[in-house]
PAZAPA-4460 file (N, C-alpha, C; in steps of 0.05 Angstrom, whole numbers, plus 32768, in hexadecimal, padded with zeros to 4 digits):
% residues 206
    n_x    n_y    n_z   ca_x   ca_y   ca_z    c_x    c_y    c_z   seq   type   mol
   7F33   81B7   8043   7F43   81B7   805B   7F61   81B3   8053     1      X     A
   7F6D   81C1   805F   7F95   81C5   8054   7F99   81A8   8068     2      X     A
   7FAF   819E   805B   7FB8   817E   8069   7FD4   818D   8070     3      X     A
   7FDB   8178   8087   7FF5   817B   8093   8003   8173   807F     4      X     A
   801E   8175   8088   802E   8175   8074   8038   815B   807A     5      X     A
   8039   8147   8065   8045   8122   806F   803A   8118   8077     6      X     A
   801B   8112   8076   800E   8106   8080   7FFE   80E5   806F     7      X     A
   7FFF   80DB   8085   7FF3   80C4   8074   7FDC   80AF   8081     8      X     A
   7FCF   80AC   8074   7FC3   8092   8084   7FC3   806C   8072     9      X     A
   7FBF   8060   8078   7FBE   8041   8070   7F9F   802E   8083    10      X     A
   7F93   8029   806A   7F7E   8018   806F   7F7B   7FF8   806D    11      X     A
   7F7F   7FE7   8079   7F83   7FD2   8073   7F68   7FC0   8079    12      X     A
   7F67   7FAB   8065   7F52   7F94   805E   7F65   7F80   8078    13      X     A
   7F60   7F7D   808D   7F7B   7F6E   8099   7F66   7F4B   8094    14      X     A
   7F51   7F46   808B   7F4D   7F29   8081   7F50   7F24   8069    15      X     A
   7F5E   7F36   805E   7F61   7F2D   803E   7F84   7F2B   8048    16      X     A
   7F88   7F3C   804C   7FA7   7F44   804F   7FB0   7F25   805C    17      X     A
   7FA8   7F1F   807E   7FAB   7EF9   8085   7FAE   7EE4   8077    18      X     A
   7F97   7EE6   8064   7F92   7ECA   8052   7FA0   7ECE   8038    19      X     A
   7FA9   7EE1   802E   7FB3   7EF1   8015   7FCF   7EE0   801E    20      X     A
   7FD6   7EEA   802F   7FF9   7EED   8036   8000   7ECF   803E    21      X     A
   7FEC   7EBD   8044   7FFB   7EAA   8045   7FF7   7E8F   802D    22      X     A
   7FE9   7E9E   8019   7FDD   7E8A   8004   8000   7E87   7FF3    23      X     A
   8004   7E6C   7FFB   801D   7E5F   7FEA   8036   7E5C   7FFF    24      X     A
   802C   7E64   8010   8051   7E64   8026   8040   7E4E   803C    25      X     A
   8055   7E48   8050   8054   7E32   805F   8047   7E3D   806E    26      X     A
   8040   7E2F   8088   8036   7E37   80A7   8045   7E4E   80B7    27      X     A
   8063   7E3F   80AF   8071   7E50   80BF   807C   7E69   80B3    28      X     A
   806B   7E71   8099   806E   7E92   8092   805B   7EA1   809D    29      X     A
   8060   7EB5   80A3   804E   7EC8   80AB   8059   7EE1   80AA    30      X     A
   8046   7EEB   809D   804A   7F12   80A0   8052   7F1C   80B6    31      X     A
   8068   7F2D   80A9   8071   7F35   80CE   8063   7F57   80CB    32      X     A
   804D   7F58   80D4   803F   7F77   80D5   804B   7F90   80DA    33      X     A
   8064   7F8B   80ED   8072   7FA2   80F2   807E   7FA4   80DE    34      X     A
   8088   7F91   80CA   8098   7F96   80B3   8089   7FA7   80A2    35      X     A
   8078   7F9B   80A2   8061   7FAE   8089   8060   7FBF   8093    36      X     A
   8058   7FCF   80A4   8052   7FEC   80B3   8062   7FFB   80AA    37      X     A
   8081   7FED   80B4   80A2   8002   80AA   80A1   8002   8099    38      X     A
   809F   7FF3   807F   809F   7FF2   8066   8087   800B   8056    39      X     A
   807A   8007   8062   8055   8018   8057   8060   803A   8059    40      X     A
   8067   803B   8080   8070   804D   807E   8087   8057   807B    41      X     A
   80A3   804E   8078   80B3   8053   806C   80AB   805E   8048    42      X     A
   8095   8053   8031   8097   8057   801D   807E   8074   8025    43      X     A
   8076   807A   803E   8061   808F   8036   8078   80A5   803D    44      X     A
   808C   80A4   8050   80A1   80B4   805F   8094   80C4   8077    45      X     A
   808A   80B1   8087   807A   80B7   8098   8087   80AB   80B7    46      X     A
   8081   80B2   80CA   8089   80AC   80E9   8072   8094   80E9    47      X     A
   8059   8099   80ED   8045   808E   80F7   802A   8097   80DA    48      X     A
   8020   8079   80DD   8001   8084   80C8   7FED   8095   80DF    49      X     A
   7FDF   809F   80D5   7FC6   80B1   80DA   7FB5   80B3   80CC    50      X     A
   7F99   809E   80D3   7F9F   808C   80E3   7FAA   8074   80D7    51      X     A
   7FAC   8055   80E0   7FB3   803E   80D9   7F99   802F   80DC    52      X     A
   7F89   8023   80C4   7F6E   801D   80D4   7F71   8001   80C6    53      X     A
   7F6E   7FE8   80DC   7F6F   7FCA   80D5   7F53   7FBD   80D3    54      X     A
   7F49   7FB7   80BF   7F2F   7FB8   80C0   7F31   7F8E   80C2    55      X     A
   7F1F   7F82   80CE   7F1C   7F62   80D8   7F0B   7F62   80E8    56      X     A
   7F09   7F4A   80E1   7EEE   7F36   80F3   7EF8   7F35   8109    57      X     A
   7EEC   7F2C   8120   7EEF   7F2B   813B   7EE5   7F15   8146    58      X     A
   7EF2   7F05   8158   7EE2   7EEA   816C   7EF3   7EF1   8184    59      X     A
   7EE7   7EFD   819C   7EED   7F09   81B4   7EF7   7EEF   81BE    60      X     A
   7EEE   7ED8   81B9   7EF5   7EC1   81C2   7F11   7EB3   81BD    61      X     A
   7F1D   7EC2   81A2   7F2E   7EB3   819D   7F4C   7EC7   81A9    62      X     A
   7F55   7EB0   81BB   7F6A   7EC4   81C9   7F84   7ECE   81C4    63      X     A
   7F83   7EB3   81A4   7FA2   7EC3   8197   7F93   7EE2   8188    64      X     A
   7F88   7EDC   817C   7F7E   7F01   8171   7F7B   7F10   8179    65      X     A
   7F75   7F13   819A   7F6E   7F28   81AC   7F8E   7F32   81AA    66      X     A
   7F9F   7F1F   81B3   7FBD   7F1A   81AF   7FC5   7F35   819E    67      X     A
   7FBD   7F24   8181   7FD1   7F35   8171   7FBE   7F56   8169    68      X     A
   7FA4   7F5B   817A   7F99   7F6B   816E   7FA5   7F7F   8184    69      X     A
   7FAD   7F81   81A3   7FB5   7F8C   81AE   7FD2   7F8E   81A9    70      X     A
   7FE4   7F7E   81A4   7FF9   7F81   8192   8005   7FA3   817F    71      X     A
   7FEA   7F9C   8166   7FE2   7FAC   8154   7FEB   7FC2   8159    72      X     A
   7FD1   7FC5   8177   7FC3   7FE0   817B   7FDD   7FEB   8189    73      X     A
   7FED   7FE3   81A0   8000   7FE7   81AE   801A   7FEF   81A6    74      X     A
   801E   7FDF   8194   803B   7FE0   817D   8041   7FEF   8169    75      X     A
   8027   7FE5   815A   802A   7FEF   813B   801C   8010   8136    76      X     A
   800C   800D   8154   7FF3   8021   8159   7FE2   802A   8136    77      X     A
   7FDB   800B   8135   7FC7   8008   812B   7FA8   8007   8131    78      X     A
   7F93   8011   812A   7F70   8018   8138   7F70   7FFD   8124    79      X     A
   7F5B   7FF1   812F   7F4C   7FD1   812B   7F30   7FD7   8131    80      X     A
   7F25   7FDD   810A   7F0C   7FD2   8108   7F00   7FB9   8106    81      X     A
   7EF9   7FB6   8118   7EF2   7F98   811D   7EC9   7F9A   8116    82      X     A
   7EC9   7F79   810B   7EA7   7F72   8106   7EA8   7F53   8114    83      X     A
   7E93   7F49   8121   7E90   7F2E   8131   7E9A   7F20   8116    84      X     A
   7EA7   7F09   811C   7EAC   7EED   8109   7E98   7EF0   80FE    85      X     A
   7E81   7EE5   8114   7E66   7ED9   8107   7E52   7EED   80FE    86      X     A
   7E5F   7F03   80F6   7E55   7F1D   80E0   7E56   7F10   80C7    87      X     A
   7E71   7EFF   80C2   7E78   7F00   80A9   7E6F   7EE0   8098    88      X     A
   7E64   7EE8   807F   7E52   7ED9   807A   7E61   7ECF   805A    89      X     A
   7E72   7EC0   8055   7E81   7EB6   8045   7E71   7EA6   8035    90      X     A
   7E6E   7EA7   8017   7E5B   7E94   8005   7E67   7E70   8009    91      X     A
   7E57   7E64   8005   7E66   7E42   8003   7E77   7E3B   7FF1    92      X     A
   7E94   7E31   7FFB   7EA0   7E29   7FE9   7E95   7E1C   7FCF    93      X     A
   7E85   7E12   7FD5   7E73   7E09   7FBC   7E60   7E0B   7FA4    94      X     A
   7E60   7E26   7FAC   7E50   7E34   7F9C   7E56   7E2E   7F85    95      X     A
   7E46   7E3B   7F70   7E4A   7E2A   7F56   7E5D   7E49   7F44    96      X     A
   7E50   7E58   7F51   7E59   7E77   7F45   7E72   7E7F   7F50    97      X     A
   7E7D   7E7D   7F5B   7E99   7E7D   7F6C   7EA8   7E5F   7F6B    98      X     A
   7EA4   7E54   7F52   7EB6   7E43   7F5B   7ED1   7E40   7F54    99      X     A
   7ED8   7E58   7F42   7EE8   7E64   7F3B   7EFA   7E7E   7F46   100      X     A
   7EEA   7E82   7F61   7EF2   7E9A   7F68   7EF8   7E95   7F91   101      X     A
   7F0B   7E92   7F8D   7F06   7E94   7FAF   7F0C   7EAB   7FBF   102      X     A
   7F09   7EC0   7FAB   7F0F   7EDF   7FBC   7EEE   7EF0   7FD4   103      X     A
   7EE0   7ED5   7FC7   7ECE   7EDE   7FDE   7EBF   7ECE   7FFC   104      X     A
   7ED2   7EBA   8000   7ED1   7EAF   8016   7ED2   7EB7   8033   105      X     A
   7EE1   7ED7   8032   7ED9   7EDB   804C   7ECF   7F01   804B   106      X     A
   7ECF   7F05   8061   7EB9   7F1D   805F   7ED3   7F2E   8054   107      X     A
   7EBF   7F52   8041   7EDA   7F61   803E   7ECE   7F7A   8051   108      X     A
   7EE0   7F8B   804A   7ED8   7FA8   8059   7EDA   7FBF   8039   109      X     A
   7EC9   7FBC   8028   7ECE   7FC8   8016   7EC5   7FE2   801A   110      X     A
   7EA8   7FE4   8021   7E95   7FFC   802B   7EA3   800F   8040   111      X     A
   7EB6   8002   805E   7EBE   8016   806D   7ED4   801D   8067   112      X     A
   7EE2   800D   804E   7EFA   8020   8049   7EF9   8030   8038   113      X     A
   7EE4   8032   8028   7EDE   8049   8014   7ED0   805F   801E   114      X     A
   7EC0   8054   803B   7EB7   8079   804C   7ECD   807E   8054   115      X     A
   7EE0   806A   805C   7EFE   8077   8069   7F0F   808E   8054   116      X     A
   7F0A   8081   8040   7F19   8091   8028   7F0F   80AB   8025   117      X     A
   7EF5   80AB   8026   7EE2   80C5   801A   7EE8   80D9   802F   118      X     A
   7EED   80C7   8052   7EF4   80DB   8066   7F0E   80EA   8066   119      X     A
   7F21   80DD   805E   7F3D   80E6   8060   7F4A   80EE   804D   120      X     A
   7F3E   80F1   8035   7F47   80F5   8018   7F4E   8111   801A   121      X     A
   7F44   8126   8025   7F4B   8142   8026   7F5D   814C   803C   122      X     A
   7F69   8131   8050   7F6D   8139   806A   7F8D   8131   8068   123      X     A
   7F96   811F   8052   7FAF   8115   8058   7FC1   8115   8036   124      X     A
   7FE4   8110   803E   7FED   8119   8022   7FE5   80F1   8014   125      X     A
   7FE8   80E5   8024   7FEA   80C3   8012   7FD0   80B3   8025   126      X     A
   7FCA   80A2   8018   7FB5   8093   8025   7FB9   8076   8012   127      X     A
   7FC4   8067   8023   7FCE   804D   8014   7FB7   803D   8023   128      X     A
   7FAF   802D   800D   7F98   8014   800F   7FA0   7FF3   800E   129      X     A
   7F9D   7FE6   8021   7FAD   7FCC   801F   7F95   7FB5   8025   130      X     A
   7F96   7FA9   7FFC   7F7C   7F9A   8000   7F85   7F8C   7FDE   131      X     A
   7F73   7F7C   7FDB   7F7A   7F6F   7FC4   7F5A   7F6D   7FB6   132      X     A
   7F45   7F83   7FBD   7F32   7F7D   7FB3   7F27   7F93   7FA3   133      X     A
   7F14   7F8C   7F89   7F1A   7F9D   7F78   7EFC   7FB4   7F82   134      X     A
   7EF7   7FAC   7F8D   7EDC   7FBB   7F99   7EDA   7FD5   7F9E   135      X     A
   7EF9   7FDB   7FAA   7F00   7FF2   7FAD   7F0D   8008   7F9C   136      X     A
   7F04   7FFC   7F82   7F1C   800B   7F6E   7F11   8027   7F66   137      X     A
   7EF1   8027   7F61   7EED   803F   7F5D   7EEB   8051   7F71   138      X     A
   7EE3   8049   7F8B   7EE7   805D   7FA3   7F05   806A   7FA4   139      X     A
   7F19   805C   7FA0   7F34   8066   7FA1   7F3A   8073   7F85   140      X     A
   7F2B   806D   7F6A   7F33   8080   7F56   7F20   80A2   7F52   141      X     A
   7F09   8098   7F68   7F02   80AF   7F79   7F10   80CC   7F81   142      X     A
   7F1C   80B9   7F9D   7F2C   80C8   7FAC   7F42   80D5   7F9D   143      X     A
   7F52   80C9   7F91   7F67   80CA   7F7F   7F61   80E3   7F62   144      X     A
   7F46   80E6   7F5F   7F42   80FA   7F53   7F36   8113   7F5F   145      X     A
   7F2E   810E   7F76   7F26   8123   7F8B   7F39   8136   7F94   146      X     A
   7F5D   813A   7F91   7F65   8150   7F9C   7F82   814C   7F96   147      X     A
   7F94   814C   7FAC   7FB1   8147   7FA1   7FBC   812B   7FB4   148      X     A
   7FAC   811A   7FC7   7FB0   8109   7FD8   7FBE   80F2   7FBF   149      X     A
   7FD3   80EE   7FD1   7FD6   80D2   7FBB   7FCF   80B5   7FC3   150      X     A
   7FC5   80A7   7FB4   7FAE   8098   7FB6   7FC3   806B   7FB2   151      X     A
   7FC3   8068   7FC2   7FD0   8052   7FC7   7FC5   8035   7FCD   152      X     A
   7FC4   8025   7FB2   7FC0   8007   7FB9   7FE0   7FF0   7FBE   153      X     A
   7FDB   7FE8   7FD5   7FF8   7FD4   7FDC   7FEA   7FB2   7FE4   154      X     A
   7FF7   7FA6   7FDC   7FF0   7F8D   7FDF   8005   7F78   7FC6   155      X     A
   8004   7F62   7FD5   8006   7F45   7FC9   7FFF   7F4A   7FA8   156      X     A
   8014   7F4D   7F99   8008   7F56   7F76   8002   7F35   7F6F   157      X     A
   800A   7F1E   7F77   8007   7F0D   7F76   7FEA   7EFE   7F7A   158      X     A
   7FE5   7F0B   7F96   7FCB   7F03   7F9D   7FB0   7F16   7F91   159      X     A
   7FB7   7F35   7F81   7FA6   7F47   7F81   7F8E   7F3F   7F6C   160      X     A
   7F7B   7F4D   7F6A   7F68   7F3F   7F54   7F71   7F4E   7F35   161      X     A
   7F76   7F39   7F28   7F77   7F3B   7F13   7F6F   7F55   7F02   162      X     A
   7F51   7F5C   7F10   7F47   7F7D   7EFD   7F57   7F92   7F05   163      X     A
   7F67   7F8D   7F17   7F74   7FA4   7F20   7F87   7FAF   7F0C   164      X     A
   7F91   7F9E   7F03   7FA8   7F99   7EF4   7FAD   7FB5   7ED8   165      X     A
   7F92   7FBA   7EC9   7F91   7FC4   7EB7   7F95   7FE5   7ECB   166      X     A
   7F94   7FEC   7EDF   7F98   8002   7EF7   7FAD   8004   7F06   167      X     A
   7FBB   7FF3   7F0A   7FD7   7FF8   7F17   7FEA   7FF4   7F04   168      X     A
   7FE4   7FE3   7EEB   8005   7FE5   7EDB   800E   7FFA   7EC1   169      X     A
   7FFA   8014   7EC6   7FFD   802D   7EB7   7FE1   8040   7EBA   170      X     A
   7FD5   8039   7E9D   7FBA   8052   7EA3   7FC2   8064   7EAA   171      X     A
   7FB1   8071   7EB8   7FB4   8096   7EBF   7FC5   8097   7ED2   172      X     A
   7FCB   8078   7EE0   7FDE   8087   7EFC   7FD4   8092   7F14   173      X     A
   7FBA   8092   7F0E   7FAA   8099   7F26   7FAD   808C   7F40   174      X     A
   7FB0   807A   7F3D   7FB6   8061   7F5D   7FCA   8056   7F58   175      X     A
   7FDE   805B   7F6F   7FF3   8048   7F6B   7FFB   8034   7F6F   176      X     A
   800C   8026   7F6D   800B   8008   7F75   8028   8003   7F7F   177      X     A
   802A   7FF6   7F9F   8046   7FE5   7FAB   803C   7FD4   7FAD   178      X     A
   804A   7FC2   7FA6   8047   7FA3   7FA0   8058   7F98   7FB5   179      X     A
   804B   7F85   7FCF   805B   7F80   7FE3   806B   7F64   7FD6   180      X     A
   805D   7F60   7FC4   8070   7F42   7FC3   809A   7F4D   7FB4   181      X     A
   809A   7F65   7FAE   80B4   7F6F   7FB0   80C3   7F70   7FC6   182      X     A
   80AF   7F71   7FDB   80C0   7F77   7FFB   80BE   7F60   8009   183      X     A
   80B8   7F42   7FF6   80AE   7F33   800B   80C5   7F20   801E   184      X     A
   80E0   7F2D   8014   80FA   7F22   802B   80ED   7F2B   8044   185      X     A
   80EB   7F51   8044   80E6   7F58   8061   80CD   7F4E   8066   186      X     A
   80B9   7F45   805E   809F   7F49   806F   80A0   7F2A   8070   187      X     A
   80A9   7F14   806C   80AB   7EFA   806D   80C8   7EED   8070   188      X     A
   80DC   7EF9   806F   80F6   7EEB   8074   8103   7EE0   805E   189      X     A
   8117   7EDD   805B   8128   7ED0   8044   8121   7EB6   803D   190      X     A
   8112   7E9F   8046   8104   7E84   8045   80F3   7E8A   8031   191      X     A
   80DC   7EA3   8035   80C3   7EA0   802B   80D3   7EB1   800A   192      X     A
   80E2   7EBB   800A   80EC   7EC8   7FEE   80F6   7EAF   7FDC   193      X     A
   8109   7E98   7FED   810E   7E87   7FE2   80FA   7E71   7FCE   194      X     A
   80DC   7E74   7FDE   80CC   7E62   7FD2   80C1   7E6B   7FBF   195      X     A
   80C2   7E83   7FC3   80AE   7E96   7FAF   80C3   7EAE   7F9B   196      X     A
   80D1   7E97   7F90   80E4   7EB0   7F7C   80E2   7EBE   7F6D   197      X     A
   80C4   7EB5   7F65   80C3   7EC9   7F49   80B3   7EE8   7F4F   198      X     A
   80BA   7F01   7F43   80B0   7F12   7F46   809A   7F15   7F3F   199      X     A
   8089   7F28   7F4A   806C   7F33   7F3D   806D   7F31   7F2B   200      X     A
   8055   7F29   7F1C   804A   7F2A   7EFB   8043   7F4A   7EF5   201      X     A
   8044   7F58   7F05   8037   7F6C   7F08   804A   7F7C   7F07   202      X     A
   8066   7F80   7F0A   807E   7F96   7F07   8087   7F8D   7EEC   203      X     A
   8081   7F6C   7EDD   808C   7F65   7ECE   8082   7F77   7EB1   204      X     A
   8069   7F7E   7EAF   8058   7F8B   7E9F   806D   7FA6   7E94   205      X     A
   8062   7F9C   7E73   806E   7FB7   7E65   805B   7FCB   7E57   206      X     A
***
């Protein structure tokens, strides 16, 4: 199938991306989403993604999230894949095998973003992936060898898993890597740059 010309889409883990973004900053930091959006699409050179898909848990009950999920959808015209809260089945902090790892405490969406990938890989010029989990690495070195789509991981280099590492800081180049903690004046304000001065470990690499 021939792709339009400038097209892009962005898939987001939006419960990794929540708990990701505020591991080390105060209460009163918070991701400002529209920043990220301009920023995402500003680096794809795009108007609007096609589509924008926010993948999170859901509690119909809770009325700030209805909040910011209509927000999303309204503003950012972001689609929100949503799964019940009580879908998601997080191992015990206690475990004896994780006690080293707390990247799996809450549910991921690894599976629907890699049918997402397989769907749109022929249909668009960029497809940026925003997740910090390594689950997804061969589905995206997949896609990334499947045609001329260019194939995009963005996230927290700070917060990303470690295996990634040997994949975004050279190799074949196959997947690229923006590292939001470079942009993190705009997406957090001049406060949260202040506390957090040091750059990615991950641009630092030679």
């Amino acid at each position: 199938m021939l792709k339009s010309p400038n097209t892009a889409a962005v898939l987001i883990d939006g419960t990794a991306l929540y708990f990701r973004s505020r591991e080390g900053r105060s209460d009163g930091e918070r991701l400002d989403y529209e920043a990220l959006d301009e920023h995402l699409r500003s680096k794809c050179r795009v108007n609007q993604f096609d589509p924008a898909i926010f993948f999170t848990t859901y509690d119909a009950q809770n009325e700030g999230q209805a909040k910011f999920l209509s927000f999303m959808r309204n503003r950012l015209s972001w689609q929100a894949e949503t799964r019940p809260v009580w879908d998601a089945d997080p191992l015990p902090k206690d475990a004896p095998w994780e006690r080293s790892d707390r990247r799996s405490e809450f549910i991921r969406f690894d599976a629907p973003i890699a049918f997402a990938l397989g769907r749109l890989v022929d249909r668009r010029q960029t497809i940026v992936v925003v997740t910090d989990s390594f689950a997804v690495e061969q589905p995206m070195l997949a896609a990334s060898a499947y045609g001329t789509t260019k194939i995009v991981l963005s996230f927290f280099g700070q917060q990303l898993d470690p295996r990634w590492l040997p994949v975004v800081r050279g190799g074949e180049g196959r997947i690229d890597f923006w590292d939001l903690d470079d942009v993190s004046e705009s997406l957090f304000g001049r406060e949260a740059t202040r506390l957090q001065p040091a750059r990615s470990a991950l641009m630092q690499l030679k």
